[in-house]
C-alpha positions as CSV (number, residue, x, y, z in Angstrom):
1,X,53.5,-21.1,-30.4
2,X,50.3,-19.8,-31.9
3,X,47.0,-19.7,-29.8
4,X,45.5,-22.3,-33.0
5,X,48.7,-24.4,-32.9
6,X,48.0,-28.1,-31.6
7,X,50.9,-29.2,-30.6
8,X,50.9,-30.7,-27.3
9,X,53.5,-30.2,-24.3
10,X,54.6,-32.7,-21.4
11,X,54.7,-31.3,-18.4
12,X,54.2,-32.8,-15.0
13,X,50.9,-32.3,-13.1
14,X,52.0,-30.8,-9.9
15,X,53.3,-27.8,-12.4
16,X,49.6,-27.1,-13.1
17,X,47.3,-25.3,-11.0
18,X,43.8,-25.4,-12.8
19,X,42.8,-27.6,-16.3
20,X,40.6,-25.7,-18.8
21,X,37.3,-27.8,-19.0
22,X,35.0,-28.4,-21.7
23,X,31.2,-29.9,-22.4
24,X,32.8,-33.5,-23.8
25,X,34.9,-33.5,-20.5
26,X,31.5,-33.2,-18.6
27,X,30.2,-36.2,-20.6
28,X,33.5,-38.5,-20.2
29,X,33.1,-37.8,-16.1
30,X,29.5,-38.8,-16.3
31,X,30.3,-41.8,-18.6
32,X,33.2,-42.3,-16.3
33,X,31.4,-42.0,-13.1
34,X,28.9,-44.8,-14.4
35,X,25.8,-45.9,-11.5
36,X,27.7,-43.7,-8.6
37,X,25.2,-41.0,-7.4
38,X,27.1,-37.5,-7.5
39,X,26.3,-36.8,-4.1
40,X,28.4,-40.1,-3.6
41,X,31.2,-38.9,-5.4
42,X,31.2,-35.4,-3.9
43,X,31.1,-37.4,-0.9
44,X,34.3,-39.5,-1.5
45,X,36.2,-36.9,-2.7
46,X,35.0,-34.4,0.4
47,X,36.6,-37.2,2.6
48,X,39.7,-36.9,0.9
49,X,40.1,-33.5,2.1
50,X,39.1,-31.6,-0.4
51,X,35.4,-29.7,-0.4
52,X,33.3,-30.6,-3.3
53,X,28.9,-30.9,-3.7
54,X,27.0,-33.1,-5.9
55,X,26.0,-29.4,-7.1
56,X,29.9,-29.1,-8.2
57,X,29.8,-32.4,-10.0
58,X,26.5,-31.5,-11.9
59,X,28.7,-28.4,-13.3
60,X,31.2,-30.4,-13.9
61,X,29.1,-33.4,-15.8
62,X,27.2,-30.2,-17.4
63,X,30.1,-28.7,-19.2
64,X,29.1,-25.2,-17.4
65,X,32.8,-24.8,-15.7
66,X,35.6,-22.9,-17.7
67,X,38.1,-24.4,-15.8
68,X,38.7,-26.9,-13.1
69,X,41.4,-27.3,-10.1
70,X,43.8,-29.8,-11.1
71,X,43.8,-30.9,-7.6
72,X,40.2,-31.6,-7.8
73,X,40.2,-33.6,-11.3
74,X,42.3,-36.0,-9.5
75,X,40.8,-36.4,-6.6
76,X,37.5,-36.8,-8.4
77,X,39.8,-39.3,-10.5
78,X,41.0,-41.0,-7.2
79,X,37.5,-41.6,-6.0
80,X,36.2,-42.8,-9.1
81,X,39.3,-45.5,-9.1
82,X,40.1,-44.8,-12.5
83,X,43.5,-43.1,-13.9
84,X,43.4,-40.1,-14.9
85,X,44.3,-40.6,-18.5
86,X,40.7,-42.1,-19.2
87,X,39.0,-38.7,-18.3
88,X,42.1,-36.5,-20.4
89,X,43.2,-39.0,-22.7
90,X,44.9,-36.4,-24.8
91,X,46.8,-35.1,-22.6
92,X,49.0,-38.0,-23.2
93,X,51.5,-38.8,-25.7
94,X,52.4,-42.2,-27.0
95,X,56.4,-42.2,-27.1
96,X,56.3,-42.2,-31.3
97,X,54.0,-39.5,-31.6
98,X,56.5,-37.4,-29.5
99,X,59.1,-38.5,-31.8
100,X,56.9,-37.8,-35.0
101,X,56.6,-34.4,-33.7
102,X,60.2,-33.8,-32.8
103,X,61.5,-34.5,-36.1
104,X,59.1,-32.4,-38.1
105,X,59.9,-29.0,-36.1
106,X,63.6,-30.0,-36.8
107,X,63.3,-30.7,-40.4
């Protein structure tokens, strides 16, 4: 596979230590995050277990981090109460896509 090639690849979560992160993910979580404060966030997900500012979350929102913990995306994610297919919808496949792809690196 090619570092331009686009194809994507299932493969569970818990397989994946940290997600590479990008300015439009920033804007997603703040869209996503909606009238919660960040210091309300960082709080939630803090009580979770997991140590995480408002500072973090302005980073994050900011598009300034290269990469994020999975672990953290989906507790921010879990705190947020939404899946986390809305913040990386493309990590996702819809079943005929998959196929689509399949059966043009077969042909």
């Amino acid at each position: 596979m090619s570092k331009n090639d686009k194809t994507k690849l299932m493969i569970s979560l818990d397989c994946v230590d940290r997600l590479k992160w990008s300015p439009s993910l920033g804007k997603r979580l703040q869209s996503l995050r909606g009238d919660v404060s960040m210091r309300t966030l960082a709080d939630k997900v803090s009580q979770n277990g997991l140590t995480c500012t408002y500072q973090y979350i302005h980073k994050l929102e900011a598009g300034k981090a290269e990469a994020v913990s999975t672990e953290l995306i989906l507790a921010i994610c879990n705190a947020l109460g939404v899946d986390f297919k809305r913040l990386f919808p493309s990590v996702y496949l819809d079943p005929s896509e998959l196929l689509a792809i399949l059966q043009n690196h077969v042909a």
